[in-house]
PDB file of N, CA, C and O in Angstrom:
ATOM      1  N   UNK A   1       8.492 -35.030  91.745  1.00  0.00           N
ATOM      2  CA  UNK A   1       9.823 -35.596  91.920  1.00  0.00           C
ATOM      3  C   UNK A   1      10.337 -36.027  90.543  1.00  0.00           C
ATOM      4  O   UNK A   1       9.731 -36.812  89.814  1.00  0.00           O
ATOM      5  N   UNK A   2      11.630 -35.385  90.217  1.00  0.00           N
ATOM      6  CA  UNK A   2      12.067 -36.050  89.147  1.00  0.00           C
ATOM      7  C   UNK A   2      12.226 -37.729  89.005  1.00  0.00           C
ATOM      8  O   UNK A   2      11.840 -38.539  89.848  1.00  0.00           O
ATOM      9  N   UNK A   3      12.962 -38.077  87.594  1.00  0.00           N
ATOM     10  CA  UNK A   3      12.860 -39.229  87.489  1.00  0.00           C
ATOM     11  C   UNK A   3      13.869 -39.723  88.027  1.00  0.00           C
ATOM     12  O   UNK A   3      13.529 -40.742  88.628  1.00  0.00           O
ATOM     13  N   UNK A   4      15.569 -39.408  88.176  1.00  0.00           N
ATOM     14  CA  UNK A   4      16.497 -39.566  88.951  1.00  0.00           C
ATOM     15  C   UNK A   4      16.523 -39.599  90.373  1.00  0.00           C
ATOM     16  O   UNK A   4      17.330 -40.369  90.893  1.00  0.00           O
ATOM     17  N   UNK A   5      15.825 -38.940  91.061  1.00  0.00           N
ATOM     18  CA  UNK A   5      15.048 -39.008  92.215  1.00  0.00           C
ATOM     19  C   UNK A   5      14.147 -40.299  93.045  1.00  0.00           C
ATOM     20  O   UNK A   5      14.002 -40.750  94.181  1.00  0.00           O
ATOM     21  N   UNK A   6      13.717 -40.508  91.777  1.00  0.00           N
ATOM     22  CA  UNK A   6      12.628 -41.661  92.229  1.00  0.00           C
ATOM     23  C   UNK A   6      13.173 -42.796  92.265  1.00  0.00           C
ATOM     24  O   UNK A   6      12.989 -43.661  93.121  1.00  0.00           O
ATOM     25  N   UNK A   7      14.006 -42.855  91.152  1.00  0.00           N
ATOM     26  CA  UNK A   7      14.996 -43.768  90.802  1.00  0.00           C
ATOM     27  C   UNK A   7      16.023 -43.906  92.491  1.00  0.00           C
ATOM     28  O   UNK A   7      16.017 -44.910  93.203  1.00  0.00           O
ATOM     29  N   UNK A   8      16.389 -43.306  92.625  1.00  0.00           N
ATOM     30  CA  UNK A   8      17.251 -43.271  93.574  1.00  0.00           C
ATOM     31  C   UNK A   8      16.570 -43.518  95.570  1.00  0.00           C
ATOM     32  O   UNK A   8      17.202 -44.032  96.493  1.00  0.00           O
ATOM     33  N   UNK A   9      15.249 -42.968  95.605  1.00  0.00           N
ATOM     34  CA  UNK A   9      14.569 -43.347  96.280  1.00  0.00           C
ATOM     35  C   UNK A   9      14.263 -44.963  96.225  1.00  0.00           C
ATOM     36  O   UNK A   9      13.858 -45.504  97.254  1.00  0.00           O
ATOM     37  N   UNK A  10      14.451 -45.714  95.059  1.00  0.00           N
ATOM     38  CA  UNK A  10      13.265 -47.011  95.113  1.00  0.00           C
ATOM     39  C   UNK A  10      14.920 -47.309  95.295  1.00  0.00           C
ATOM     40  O   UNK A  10      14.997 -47.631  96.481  1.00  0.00           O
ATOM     41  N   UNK A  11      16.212 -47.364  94.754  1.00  0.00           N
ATOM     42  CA  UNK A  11      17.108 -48.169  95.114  1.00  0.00           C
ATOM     43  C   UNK A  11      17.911 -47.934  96.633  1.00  0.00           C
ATOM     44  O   UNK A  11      18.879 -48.466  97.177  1.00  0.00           O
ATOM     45  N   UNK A  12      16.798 -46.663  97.055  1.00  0.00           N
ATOM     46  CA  UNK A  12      17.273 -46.494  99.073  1.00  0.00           C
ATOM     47  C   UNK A  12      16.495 -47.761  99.383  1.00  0.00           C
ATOM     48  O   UNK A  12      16.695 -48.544 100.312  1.00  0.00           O
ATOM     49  N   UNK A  13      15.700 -47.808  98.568  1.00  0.00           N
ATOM     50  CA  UNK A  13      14.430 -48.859  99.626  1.00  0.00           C
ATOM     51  C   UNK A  13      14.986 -50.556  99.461  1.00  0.00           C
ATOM     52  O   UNK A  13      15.304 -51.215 100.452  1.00  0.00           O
ATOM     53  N   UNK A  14      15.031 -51.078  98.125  1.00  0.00           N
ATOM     54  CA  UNK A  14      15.673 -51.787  97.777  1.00  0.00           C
ATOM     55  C   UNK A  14      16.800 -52.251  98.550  1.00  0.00           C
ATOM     56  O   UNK A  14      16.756 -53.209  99.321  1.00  0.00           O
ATOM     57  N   UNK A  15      17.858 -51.501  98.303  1.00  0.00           N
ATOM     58  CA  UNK A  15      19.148 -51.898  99.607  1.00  0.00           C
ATOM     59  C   UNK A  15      18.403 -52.091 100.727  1.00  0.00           C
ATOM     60  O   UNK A  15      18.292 -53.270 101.061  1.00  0.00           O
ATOM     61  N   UNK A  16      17.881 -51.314 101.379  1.00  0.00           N
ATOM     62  CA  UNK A  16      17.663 -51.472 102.939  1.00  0.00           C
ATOM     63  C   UNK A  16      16.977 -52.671 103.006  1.00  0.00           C
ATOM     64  O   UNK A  16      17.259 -53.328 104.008  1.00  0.00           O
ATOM     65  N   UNK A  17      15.772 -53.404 101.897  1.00  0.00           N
ATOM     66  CA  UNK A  17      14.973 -54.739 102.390  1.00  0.00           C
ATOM     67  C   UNK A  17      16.327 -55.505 102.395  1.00  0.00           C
ATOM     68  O   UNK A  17      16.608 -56.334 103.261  1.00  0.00           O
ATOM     69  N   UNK A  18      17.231 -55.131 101.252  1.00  0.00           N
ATOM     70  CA  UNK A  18      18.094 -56.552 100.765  1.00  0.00           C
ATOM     71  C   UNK A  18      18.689 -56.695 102.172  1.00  0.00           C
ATOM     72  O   UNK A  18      18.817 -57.830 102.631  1.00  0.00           O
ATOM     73  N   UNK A  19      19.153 -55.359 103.067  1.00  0.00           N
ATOM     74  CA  UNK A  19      19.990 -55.526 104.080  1.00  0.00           C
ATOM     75  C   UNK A  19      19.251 -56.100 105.174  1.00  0.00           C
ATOM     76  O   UNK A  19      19.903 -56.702 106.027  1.00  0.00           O
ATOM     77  N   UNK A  20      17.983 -56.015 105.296  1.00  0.00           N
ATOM     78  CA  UNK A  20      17.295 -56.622 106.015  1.00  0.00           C
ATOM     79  C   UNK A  20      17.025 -58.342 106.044  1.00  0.00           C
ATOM     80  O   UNK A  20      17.017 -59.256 106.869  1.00  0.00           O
ATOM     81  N   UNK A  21      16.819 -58.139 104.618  1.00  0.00           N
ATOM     82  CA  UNK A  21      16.934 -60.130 104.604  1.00  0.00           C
ATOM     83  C   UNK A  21      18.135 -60.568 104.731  1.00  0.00           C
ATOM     84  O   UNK A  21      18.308 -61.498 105.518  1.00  0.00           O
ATOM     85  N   UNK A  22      19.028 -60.140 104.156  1.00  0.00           N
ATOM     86  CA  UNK A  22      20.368 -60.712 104.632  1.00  0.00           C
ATOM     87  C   UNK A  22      20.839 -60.327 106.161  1.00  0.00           C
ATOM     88  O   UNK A  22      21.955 -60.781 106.413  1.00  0.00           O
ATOM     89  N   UNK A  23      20.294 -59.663 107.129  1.00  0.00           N
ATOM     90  CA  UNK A  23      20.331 -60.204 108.402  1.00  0.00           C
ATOM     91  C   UNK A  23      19.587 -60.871 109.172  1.00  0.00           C
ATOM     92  O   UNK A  23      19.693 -60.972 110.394  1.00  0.00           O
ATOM     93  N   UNK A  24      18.510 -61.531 108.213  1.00  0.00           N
ATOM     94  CA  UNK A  24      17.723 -62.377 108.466  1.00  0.00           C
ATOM     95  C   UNK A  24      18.236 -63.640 108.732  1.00  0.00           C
ATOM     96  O   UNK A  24      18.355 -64.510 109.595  1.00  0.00           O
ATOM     97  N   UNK A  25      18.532 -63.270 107.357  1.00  0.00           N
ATOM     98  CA  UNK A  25      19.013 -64.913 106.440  1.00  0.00           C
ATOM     99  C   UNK A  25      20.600 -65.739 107.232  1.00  0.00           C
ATOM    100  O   UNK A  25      20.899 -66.932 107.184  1.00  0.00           O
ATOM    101  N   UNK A  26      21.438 -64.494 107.970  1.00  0.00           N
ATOM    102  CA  UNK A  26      22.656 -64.836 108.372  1.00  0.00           C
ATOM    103  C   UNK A  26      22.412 -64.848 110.073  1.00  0.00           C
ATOM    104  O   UNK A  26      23.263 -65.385 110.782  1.00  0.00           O
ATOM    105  N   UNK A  27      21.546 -64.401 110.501  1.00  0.00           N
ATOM    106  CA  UNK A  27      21.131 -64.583 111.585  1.00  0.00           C
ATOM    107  C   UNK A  27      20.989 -66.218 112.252  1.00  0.00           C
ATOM    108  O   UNK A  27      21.480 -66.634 113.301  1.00  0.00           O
ATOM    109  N   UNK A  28      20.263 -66.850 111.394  1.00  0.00           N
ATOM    110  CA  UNK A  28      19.783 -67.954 110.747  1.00  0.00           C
ATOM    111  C   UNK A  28      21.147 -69.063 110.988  1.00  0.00           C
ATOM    112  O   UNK A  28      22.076 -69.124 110.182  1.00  0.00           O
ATOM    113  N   UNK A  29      21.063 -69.962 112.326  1.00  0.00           N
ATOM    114  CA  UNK A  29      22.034 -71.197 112.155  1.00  0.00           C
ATOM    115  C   UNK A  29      22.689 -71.617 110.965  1.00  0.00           C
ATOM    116  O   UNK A  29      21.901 -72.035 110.117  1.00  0.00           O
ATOM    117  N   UNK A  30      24.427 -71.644 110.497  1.00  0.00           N
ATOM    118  CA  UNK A  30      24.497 -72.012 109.188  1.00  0.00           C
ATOM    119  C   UNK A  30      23.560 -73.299 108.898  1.00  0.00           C
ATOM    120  O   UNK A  30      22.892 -73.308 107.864  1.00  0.00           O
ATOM    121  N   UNK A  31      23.515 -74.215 109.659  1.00  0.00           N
ATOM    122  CA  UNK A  31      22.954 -75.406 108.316  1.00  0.00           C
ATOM    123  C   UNK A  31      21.980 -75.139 108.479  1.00  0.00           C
ATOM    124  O   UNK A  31      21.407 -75.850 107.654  1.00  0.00           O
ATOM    125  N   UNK A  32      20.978 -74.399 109.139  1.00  0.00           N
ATOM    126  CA  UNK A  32      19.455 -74.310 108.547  1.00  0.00           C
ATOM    127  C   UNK A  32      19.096 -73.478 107.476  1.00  0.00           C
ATOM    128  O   UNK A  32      18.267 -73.648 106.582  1.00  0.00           O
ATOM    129  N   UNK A  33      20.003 -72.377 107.762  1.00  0.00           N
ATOM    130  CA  UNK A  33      20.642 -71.067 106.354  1.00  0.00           C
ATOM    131  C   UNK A  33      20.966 -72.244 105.147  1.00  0.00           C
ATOM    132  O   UNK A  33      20.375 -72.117 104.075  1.00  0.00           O
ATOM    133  N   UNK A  34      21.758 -73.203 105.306  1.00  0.00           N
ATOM    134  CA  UNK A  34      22.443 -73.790 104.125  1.00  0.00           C
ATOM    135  C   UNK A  34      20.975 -75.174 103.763  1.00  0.00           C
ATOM    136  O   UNK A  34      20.901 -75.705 102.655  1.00  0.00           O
ATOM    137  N   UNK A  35      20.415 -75.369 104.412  1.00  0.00           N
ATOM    138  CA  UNK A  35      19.047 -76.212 103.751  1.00  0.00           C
ATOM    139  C   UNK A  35      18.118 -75.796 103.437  1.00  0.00           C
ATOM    140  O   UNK A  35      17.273 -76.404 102.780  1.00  0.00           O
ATOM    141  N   UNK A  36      18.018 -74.381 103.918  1.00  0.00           N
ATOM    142  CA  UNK A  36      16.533 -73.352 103.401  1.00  0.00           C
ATOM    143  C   UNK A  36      17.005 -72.594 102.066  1.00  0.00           C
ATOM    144  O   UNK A  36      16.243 -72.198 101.184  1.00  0.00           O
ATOM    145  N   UNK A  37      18.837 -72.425 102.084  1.00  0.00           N
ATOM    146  CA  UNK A  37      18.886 -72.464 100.379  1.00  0.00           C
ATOM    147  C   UNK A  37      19.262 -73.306  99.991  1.00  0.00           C
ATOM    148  O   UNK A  37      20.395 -73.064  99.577  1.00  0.00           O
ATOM    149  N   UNK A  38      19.077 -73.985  99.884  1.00  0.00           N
ATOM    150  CA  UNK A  38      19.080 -75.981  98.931  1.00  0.00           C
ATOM    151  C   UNK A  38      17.198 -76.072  98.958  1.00  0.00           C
ATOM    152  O   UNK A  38      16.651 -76.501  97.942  1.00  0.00           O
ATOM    153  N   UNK A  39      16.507 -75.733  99.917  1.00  0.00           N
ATOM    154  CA  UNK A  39      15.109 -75.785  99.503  1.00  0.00           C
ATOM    155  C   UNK A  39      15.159 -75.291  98.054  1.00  0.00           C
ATOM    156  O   UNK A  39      15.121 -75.854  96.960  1.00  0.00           O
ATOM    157  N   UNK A  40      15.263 -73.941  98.494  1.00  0.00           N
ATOM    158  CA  UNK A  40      14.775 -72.730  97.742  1.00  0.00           C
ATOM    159  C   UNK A  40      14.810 -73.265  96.457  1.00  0.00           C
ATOM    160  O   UNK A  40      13.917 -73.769  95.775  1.00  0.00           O
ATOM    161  N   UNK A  41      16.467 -72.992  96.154  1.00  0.00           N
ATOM    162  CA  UNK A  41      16.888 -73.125  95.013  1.00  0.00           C
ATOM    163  C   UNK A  41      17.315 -74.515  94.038  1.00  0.00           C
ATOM    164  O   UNK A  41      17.817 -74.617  92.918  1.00  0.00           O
ATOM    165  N   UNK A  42      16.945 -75.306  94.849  1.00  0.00           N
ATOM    166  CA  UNK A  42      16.970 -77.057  94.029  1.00  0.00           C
ATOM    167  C   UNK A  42      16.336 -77.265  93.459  1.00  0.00           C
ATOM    168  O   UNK A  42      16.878 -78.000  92.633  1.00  0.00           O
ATOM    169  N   UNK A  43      15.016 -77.100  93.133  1.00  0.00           N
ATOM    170  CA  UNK A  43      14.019 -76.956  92.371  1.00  0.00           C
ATOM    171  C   UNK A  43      14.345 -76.687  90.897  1.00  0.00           C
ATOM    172  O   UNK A  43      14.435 -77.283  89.824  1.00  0.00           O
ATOM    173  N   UNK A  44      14.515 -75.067  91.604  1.00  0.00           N
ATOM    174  CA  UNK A  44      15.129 -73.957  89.969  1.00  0.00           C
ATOM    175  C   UNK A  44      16.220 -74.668  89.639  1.00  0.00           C
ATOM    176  O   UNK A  44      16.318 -74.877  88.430  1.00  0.00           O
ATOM    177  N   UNK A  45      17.466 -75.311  90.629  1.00  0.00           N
ATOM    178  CA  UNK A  45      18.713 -75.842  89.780  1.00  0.00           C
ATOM    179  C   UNK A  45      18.150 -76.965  89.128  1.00  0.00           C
ATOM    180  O   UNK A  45      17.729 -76.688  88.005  1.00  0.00           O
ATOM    181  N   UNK A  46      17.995 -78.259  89.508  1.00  0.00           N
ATOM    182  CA  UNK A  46      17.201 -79.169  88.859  1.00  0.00           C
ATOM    183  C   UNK A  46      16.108 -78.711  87.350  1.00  0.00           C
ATOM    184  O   UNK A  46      16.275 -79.188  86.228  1.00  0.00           O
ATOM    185  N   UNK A  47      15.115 -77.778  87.697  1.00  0.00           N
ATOM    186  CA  UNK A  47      14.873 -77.352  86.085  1.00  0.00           C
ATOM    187  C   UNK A  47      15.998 -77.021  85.118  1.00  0.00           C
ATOM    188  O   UNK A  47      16.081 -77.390  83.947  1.00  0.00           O
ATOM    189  N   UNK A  48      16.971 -76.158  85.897  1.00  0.00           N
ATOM    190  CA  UNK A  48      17.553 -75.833  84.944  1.00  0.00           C
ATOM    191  C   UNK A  48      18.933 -76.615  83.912  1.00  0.00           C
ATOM    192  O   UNK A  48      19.545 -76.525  82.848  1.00  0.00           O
ATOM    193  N   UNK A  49      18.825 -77.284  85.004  1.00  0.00           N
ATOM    194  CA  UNK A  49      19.730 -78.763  84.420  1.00  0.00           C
ATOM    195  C   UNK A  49      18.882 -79.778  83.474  1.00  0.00           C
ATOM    196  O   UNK A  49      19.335 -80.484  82.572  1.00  0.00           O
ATOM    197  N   UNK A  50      17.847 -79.694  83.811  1.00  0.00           N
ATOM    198  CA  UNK A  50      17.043 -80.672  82.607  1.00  0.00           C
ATOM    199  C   UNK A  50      17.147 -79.588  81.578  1.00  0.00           C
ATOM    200  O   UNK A  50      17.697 -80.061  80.584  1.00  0.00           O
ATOM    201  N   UNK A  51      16.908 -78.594  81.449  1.00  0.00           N
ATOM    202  CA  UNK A  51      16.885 -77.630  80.385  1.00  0.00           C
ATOM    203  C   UNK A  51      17.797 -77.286  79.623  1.00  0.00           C
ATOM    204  O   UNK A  51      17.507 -77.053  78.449  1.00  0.00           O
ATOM    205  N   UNK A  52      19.081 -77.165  80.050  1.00  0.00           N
ATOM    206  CA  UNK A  52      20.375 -77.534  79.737  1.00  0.00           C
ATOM    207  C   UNK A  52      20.480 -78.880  79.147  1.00  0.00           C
ATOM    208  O   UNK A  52      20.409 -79.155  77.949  1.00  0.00           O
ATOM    209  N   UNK A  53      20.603 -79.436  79.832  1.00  0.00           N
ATOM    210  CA  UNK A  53      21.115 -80.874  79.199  1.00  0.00           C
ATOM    211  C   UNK A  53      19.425 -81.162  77.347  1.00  0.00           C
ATOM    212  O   UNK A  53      19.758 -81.762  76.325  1.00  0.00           O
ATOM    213  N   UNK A  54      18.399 -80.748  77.469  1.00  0.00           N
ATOM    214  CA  UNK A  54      17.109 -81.204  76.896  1.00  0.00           C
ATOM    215  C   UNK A  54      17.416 -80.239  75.326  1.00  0.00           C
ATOM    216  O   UNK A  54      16.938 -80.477  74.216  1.00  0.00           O
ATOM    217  N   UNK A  55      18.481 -78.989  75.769  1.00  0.00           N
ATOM    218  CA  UNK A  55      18.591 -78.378  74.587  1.00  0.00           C
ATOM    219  C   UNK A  55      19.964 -77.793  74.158  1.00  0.00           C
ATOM    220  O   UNK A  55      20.141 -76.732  73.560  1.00  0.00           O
ATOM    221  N   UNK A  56      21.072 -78.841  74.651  1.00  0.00           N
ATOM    222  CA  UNK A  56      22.404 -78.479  74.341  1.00  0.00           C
ATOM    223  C   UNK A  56      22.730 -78.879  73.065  1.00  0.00           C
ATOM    224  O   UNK A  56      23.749 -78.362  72.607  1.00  0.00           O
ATOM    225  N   UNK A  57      22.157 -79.633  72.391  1.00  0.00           N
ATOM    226  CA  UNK A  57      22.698 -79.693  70.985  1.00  0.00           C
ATOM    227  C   UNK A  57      22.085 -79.159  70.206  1.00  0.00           C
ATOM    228  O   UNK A  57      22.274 -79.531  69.047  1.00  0.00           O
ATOM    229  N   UNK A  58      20.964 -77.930  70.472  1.00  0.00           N
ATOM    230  CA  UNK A  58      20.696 -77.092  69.377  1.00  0.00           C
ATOM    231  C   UNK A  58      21.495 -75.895  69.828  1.00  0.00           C
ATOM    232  O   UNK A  58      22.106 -75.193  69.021  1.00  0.00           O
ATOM    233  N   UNK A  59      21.478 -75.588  71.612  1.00  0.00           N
ATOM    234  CA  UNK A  59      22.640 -74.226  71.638  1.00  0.00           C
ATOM    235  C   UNK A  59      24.086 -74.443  70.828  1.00  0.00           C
ATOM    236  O   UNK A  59      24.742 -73.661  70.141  1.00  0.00           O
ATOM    237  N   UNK A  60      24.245 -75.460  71.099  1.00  0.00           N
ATOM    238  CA  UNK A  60      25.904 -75.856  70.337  1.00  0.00           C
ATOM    239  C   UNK A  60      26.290 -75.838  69.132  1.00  0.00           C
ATOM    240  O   UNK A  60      27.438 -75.619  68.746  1.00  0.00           O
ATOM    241  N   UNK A  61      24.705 -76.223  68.039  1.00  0.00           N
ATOM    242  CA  UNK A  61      24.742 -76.077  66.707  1.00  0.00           C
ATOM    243  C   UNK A  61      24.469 -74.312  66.429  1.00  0.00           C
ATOM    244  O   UNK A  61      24.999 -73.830  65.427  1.00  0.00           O
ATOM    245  N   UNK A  62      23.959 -73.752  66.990  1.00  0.00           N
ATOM    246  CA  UNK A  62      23.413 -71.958  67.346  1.00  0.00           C
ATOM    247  C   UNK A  62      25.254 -71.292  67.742  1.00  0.00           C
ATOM    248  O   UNK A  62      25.911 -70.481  67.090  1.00  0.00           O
ATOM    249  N   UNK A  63      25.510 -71.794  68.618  1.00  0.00           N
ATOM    250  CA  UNK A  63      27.025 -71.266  69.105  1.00  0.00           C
ATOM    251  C   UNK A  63      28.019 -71.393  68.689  1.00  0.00           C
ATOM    252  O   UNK A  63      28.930 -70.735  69.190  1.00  0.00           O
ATOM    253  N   UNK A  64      28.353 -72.471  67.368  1.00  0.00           N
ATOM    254  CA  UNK A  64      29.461 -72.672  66.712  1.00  0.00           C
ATOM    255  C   UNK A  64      29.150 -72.461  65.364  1.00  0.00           C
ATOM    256  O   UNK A  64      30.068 -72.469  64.545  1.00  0.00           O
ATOM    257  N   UNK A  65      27.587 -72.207  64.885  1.00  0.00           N
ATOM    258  CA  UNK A  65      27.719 -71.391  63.249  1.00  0.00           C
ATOM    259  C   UNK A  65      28.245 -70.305  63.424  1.00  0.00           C
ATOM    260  O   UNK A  65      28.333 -69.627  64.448  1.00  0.00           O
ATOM    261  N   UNK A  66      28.850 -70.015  61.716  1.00  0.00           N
ATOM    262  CA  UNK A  66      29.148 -69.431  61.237  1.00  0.00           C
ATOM    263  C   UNK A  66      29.224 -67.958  61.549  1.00  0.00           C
ATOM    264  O   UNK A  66      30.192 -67.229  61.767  1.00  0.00           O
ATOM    265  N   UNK A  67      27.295 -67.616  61.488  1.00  0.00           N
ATOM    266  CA  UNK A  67      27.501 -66.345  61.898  1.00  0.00           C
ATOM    267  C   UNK A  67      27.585 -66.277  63.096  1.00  0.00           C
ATOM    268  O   UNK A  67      28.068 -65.169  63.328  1.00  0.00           O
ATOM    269  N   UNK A  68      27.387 -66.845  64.100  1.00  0.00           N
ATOM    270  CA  UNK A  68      27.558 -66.642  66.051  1.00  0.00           C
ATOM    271  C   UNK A  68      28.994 -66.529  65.908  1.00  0.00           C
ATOM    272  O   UNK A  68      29.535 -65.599  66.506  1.00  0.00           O
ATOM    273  N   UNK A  69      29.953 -67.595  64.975  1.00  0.00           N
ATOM    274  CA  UNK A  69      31.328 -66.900  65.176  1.00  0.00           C
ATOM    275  C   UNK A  69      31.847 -65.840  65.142  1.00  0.00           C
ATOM    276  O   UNK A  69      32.814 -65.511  65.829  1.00  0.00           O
ATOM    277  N   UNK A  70      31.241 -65.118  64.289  1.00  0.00           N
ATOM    278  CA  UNK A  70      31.508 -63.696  63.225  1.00  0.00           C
ATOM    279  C   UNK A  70      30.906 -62.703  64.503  1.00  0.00           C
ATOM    280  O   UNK A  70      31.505 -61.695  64.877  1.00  0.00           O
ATOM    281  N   UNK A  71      29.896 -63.075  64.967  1.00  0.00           N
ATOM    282  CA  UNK A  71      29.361 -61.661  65.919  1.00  0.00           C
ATOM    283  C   UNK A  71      30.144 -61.864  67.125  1.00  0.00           C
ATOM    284  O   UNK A  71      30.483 -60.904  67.817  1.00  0.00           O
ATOM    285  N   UNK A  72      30.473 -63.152  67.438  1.00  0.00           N
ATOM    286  CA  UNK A  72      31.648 -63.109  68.665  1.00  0.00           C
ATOM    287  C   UNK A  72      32.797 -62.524  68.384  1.00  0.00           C
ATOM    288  O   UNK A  72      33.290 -61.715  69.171  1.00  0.00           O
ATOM    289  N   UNK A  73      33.504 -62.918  66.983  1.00  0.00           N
ATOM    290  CA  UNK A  73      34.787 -62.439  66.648  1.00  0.00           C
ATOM    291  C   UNK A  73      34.739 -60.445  66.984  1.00  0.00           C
ATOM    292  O   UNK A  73      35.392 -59.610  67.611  1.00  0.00           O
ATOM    293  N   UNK A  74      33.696 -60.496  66.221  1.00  0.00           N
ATOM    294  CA  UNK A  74      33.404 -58.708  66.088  1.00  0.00           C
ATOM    295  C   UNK A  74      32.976 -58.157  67.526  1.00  0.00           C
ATOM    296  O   UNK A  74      32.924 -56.986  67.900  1.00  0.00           O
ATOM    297  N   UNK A  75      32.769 -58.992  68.025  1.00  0.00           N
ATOM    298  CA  UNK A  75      32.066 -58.460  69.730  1.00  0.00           C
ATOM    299  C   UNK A  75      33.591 -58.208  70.072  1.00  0.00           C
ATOM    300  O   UNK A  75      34.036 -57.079  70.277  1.00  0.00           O
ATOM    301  N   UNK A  76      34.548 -59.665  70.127  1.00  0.00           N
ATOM    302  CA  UNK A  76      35.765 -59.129  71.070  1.00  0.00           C
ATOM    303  C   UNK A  76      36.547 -58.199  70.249  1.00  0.00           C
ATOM    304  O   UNK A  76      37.267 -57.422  70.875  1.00  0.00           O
ATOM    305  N   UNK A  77      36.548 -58.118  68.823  1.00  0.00           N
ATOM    306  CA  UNK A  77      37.623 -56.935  68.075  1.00  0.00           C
ATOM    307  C   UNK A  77      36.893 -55.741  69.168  1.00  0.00           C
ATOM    308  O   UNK A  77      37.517 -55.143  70.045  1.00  0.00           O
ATOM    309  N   UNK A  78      36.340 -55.680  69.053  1.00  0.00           N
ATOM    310  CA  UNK A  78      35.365 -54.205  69.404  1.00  0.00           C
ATOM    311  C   UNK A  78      35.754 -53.923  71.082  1.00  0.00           C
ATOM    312  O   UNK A  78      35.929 -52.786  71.520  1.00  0.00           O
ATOM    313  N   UNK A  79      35.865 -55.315  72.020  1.00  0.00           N
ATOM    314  CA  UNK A  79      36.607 -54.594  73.205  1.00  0.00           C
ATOM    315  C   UNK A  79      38.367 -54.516  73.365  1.00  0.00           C
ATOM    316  O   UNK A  79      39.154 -54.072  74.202  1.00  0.00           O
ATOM    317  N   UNK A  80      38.449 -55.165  72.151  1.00  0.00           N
ATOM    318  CA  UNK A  80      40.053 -55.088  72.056  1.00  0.00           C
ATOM    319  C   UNK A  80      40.341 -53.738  71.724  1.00  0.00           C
ATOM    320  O   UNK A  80      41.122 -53.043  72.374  1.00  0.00           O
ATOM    321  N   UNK A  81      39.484 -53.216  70.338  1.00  0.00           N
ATOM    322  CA  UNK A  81      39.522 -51.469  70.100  1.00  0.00           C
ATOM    323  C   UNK A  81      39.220 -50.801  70.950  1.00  0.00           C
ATOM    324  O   UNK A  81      39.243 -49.679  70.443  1.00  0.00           O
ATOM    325  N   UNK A  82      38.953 -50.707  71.887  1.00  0.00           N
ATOM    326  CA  UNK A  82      38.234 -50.089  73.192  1.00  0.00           C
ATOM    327  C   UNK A  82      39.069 -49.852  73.860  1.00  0.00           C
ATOM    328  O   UNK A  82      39.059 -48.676  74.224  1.00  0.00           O
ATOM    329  N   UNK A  83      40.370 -50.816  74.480  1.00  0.00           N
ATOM    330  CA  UNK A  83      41.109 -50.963  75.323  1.00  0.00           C
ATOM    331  C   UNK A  83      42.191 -49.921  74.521  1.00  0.00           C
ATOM    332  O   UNK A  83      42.460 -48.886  75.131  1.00  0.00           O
ATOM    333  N   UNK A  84      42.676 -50.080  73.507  1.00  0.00           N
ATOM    334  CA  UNK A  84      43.640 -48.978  72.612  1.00  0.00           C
ATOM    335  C   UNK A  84      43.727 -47.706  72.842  1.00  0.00           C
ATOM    336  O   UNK A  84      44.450 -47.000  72.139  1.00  0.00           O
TER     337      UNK A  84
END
């Protein structure tokens, strides 16, 4: 089997679980649906808010030098030339 093939086989399979959990998942009383994702994912949000907040003033000093300006400036010239 080629590689486009296989490729395309694993994303038949893929969709069909996703479609499967999501008639799982919606099957599922809303508020027990809406507290089994607040389980899930409170955890990960909570890390990721300490993580955020534990290293925003080195992203901020990283995101407003000099050169981060220059590769942003040149990132959007480049989809502005694109659009032309």
């Amino acid at each position: 089997m080629a590689r486009p093939e296989k490729e395309a086989v694993v994303q038949e399979v893929v969709e069909t679980l996703a479609r499967e959990r999501l008639a799982e998942f919606t099957s599922k009383e809303p508020a027990a649906l809406a507290a089994l994702k607040g389980f899930l994912r409170g955890e990960a949000a909570r890390s990721m808010a300490e993580g955020d907040a534990k290293h925003m003033d080195d992203f901020l000093d990283v995101w407003f030098s000099p050169s981060t300006r220059r590769l942003v400036m040149d990132a959007a010239r480049s989809l502005v030339d694109r659009k032309r």
